[in-house]
N, C-alpha and C positions, 0 to 999 in steps of 0.2 A: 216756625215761620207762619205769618198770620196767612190765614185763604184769603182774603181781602183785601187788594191794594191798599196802603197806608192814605192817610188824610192828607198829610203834607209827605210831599219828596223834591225835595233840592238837590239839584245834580251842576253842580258849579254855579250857582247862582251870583251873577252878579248885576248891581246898579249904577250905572253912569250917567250923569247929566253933564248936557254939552254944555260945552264951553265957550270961549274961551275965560281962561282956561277951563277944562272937565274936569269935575268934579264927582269922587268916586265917593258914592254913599252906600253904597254894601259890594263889599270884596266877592269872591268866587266860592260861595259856600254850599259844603253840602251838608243837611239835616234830613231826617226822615222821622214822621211822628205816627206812631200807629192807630188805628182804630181805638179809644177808650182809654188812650194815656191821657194825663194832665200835667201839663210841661209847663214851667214856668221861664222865663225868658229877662235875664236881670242886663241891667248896666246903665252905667250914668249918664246923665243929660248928654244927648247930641252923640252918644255914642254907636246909633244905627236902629235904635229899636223903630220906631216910627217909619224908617223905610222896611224894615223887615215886614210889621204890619200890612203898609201898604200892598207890600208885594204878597203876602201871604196871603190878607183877604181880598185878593183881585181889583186893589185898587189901583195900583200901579204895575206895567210891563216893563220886566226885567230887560236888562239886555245884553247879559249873554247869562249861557249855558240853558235849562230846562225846568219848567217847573209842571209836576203834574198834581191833580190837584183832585184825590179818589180816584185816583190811576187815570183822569182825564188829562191829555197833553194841552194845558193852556196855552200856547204861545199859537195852536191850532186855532183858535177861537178868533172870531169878529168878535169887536166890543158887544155887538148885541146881545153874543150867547155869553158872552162873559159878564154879563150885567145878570142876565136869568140865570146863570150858574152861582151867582153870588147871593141872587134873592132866593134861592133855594136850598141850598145846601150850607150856607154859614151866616150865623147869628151874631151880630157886632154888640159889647158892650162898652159905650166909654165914660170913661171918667165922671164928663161933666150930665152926664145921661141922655141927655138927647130926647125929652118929652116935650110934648107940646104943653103949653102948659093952661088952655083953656079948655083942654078934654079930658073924657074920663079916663081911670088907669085901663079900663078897658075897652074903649077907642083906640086909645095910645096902642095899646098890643092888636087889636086890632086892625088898625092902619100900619103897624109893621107888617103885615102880610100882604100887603097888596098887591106885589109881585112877586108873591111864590105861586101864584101860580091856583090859589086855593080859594074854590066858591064861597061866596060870603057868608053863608048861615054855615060853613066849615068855619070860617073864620074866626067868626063868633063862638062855637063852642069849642075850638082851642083856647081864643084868648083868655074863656072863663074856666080853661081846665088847667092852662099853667098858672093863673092868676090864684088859684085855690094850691097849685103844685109850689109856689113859692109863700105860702102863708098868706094871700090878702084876697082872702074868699070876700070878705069883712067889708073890702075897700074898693070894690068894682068898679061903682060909682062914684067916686070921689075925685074930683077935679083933681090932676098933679100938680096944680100950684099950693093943694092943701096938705100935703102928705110932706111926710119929713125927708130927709137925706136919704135915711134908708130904706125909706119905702119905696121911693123914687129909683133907686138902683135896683130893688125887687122888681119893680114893676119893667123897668130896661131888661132886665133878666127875664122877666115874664116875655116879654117882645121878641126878645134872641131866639127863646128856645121853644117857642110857641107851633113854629112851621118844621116841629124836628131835625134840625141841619145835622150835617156832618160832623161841621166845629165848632165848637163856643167858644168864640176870639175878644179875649177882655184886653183893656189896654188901662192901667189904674185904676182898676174897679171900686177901689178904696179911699182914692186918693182925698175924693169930697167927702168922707163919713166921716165921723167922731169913732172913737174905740169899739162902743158897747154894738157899733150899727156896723162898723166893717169886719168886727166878728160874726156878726149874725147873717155877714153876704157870705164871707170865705166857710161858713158851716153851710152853708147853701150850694157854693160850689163843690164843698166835700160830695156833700149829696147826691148831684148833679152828676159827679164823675161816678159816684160810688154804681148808679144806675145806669152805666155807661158810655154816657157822655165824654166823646173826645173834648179837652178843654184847653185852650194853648192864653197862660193868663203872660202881659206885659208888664211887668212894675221895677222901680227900683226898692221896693221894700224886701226887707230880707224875712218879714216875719211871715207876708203874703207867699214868699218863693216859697219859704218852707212847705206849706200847701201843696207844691207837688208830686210827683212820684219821681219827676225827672224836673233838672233844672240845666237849660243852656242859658251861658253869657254871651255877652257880646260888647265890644269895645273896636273904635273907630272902624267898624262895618264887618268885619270879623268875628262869626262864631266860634266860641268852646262850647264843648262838652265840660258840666259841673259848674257849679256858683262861684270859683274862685276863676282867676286867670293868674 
């Protein structure tokens, strides 16, 4: 049994939007992820993942059952501390990356921290220690409109994990690479877990879940346990 409350605990987690009619986008599920697992999260379009998301990285409240979130009871929270708990302790990666694309890769990570919480000249020598920790020591300075696909997702990755969070919550992290470059993120995230990094990745690729240690599915708002249903 871990000494340390789990990163994710769902205790009947479910999502309902009013209606009419209501429309149920995640059933009553319970999941638990622990400290330095990397869980991979599969199923097909429109099939829950994206609310799962939402609710896991505190962007949406659930409405019914519990979610704690580092042994923190979320649903205790005002939006306020739920906003600093999110700029603190979990690093978002998505898809389409989410750079600005007239700063440098290391603005970009830099201005990911703004709200965690961390004085600026901290700021700055994170953003240039994970930017060296994902291989683009090289590319500090280089506008993100110049850098390739996969640089650009290093550099999102450089952003996530810069303010040390809890969780490293990807959602497609592949889905914009080419082969040679979504290998060279998913050997990154190896990495990343390997130095134990909690990691909870989103994809329908089955070669990304592989990446795992653990894989939950999900279909029409329903989690399994395992890659098949």
């Amino acid at each position: 049994m871990s000494a340390q409350p789990p990163v994710i605990q769902f205790r009947q987690v479910g999502l309902t939007y009013a209606g009419p009619p209501p429309v149920v986008a995640l059933t009553e599920c319970n999941l638990t992820i622990e400290r330095g697992e990397f869980v991979t999260v599969v199923g097909p379009s429109g099939s829950g993942k994206s609310t799962f998301l939402n609710i896991a990285g505190l962007l949406d409240r659930l409405t019914h059952g519990s979610y704690h979130f580092d042994g923190i009871d979320t649903a205790a929270l005002k939006e306020a501390e739920l906003t600093a708990l999110r700029g603190q302790r979990i690093g978002f990666v998505f898809q389409s990356f989410h750079l600005m694309p007239h700063r440098t890769a290391e603005e970009n990570v830099t201005l990911g921290m703004m709200y965690s919480g961390v004085p600026r000249a901290a700021r700055i020598r994170r953003a240039r220690e994970a930017l060296i920790r994902v291989g683009l020591g090289n590319r500090m300075g280089a506008l993100s409109s110049r850098l390739s696909g996969g640089e650009r997702q290093r550099v999102a990755i450089a952003r996530a994990v810069a303010a040390t969070p809890s969780l490293l919550l990807c959602d497609e992290p592949t889905g914009n690479l080419d082969s040679a470059s979504a290998e060279a993120v998913l050997t990154l995230l190896d990495e990343l877990h390997t130095g134990g990094m909690t990691i909870v990745v989103i994809t329908h690729d089955q070669v990304v879940a592989g990446h795992g240690n653990r894989t939950v599915s999900i279909r029409d708002g329903a989690l399994h346990e395992g890659a098949a249903i």
